[in-house]
N, C-alpha and C positions, 0 to 999 in steps of 0.2 A: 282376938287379933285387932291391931290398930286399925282406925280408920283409913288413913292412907291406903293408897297401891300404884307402883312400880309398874310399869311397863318398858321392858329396856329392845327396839326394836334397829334392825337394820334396814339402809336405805338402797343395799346394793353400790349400783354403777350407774353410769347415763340418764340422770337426772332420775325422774319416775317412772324409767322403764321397765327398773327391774323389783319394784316394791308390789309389796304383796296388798289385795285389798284389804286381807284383814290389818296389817300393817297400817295403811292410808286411814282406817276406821280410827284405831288408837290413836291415831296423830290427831287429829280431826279433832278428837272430843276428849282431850286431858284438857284437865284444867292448865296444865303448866307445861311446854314443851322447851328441852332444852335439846342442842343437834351441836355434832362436830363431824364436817362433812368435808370436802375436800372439792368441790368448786361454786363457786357466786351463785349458778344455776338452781344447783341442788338446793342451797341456802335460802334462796327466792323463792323455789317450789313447797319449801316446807313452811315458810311464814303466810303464803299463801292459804293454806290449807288453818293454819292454824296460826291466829295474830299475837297471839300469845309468846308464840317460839321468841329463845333466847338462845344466842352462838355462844358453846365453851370456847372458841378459839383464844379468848380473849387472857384464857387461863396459862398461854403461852407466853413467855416473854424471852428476850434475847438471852442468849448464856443461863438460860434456869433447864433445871436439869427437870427429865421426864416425869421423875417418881412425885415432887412437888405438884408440877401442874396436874399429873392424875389425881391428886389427892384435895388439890384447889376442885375439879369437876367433881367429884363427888360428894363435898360439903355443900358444894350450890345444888346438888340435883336432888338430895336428902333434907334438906330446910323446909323446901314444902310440903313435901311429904310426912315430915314431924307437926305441920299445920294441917292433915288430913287430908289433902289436896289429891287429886289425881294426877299421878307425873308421866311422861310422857320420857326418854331420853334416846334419840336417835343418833346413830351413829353410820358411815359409811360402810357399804361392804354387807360384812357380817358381824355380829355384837360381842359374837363370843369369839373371832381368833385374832389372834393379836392387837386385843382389845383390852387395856386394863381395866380401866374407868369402871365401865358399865356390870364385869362381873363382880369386882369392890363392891361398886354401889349395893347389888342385888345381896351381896353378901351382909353388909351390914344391915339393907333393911330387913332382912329376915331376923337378924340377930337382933333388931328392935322391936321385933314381933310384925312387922307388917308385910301384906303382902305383895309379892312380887316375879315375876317371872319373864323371860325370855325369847321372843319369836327368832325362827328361824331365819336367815335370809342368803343373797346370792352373795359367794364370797370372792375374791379376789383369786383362791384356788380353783376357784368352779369356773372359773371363766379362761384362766389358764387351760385345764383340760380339756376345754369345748375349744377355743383358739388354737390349740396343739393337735385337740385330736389324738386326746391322750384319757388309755381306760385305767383308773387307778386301782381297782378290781381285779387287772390281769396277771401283776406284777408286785401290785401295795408299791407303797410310797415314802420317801424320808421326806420331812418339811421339819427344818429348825429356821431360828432366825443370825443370820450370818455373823454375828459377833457373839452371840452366844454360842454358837458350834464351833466357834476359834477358841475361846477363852476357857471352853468344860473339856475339850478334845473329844465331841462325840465321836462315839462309835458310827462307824457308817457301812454299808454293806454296798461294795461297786455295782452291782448284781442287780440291784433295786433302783428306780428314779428318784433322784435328790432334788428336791425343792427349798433352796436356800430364798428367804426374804431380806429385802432392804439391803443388799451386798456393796450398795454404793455408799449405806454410811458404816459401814463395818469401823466400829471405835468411836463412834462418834454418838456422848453421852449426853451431848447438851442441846438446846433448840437454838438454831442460828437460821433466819427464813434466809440467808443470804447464802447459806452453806452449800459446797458441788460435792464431788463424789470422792471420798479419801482413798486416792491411789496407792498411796502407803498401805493402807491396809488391803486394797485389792490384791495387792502383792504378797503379803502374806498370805490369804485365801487361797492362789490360786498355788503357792507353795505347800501349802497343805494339799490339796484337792491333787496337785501331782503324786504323791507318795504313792494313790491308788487308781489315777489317770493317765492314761501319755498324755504328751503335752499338746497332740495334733485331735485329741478328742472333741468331738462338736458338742458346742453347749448351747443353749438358748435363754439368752435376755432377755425379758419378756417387759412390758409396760401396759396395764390395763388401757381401753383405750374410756377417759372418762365421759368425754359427749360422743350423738352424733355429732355428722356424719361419720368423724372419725375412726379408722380400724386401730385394734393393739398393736403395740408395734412388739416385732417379731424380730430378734437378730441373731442369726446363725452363723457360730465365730468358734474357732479353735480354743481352748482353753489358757492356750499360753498367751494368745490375746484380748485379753481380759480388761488387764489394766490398760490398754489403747482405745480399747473399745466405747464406746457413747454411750455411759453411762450414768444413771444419775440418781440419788438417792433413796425413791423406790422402787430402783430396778428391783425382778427376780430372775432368778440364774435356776434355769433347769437341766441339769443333768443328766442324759439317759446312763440306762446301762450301759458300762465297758466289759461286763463279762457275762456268761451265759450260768445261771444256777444249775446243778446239777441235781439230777432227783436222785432219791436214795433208793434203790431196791430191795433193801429191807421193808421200808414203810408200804411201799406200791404192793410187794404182798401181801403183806397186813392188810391191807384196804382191799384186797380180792384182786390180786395183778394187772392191777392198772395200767394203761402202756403209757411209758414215761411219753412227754410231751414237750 
C-alpha cells in the first residue's frame, strides 16, 4: 500500500458542536487539510485547529456546472496524497450523503492503492428528524434529491415519509452564488407531488439551522403552496404520509398472528 492516507471526515452543523473528537483528532494532525463548509465560522474553526487547511470553495465559479468543480476538488485533495502526505478533507454535514467529492476522492485513492476511509458524522437528515420529532424506524423513509426525482419519475409510495432535498433549485445545473429558488420548477414538483397528494396536504419546509443561537426554521404550508412559499435553494420538503399502509394477513400469520397495528 501507498504511503499516503485519506481521511475524508464530516463537520456536522453549528460550527464545532456537532464534530466528533475523534474527527477534531484527524483534522489536527494531517499534514494537509482541505474543507468545504458552508459558513465563515465553521471555516475559521477548522484553520484554527489546523493552519494548514485550504477552502475547496474556490473550485466553484459562476455558470460552471457541478460535475467540473467536483472533479477540480478531488485533483487538489489527491496531489498530496500522491506526495505521501496525510490528507485530511472535510466536509459539512455528513461526507457520505449528497456529497460527491469526497466519495470520488476515496474511491480513486483506493484505486491507487492507498489508504483511505470515511468517519461517520451528523447529517442534515439527522437533524431534520430530531427538529420534527420524526422516527425513521416507525415508518422508513423516501429521500431523493428533487430534480432527480422529477427527471427519473421515481416511484414513491404516499404511505411512507418523503424527504425531497434542494427543492428550491429543482433544474438548476449550474453554480450562480446570486441564484433564488426556481419557481418554475417548484411548479412542476408540486404537479407531480399532487397526482398522489390533495392539494391541502401539510408539508414541511425545513432549513437546518447553521449557528447558534439560531433555531431550524420549520414551515408548515399546504402543498399547493409551495411555490408562494419562502423558499430558498437548500430548502427540504418533508412529506408525511397521506395514506395509512395496510398490513396483509397472510403475512401476520405467517409470523404467528400478529395483531395488525
Amino acid at each position: 500500500m501507498a504511503e499516503g492516507t485519506l481521511t475524508v471526515v464530516g463537520t456536522g452543523y453549528r460550527v464545532a458542536g456537532q464534530a466528533t473528537r475523534e474527527t477534531c483528532t484527524v483534522i489536527e494532525s494531517a499534514d494537509r487539510l482541505f474543507y468545504l463548509v458552508s459558513d465563515p465560522a465553521t471555516a475559521h474553526w477548522l484553520r484554527s485547529l489546523n493552519p494548514r487547511a485550504q477552502s475547496l470553495h474556490d473550485c466553484y465559479h459562476e455558470g460552471r456546472d457541478g460535475v467540473s468543480s467536483s472533479h477540480e476538488m478531488v485533483d487538489r485533495i489527491l496531489t498530496p496524497l500522491r506526495e505521501g502526505l496525510t490528507v485530511c478533507a472535510a466536509f459539512y454535514g455528513h461526507p457520505a450523503i449528497f456529497m460527491h467529492p469526497p466519495r470520488e476522492a476515496m474511491r480513486r485513492a483506493h484505486l491507487e492503492g492507498f489508504g483511505a476511509r470515511m468517519l461517520p458524522a451528523v447529517s442534515s437528515i439527522d437533524c431534520l428528524f430530531a427538529d420534527l420529532g420524526v422516527d425513521p424506524a416507525t415508518e422508513g423513509y423516501q429521500l431523493y434529491e428533487a430534480t432527480d426525482f422529477l427527471v427519473r419519475r421515481r416511484a414513491f409510495d404516499a404511505s411512507i415519509p418523503l424527504v425531497l432535498l434542494q427543492v428550491g433549485a429543482v433544474g438548476n445545473v449550474q453554480y450562480r452564488s446570486d441564484v433564488g429558488p426556481n419557481l418554475a420548477g417548484l411548479r412542476v414538483l408540486v404537479e407531480a407531488l399532487q397526482q398522489r397528494y390533495p392539494a391541502t396536504h401539510q408539508v414541511v419546509l425545513y432549513e437546518i439551522a447553521q449557528l447558534l443561537p439560531w433555531d431550524s426554521l420549520i414551515r408548515r404550508i399546504p402543498l399547493s403552496g409551495l411555490p408562494e412559499a419562502p423558499v430558498s435553494v437548500v430548502s427540504t420538503l418533508f412529506v408525511p404520509p397521506a395514506a395509512f399502509a395496510q398490513a396483509d394477513p397472510a403475512m401476520l400469520e405467517r409470523l404467528g398472528g400478529l395483531a395488525a397495528t
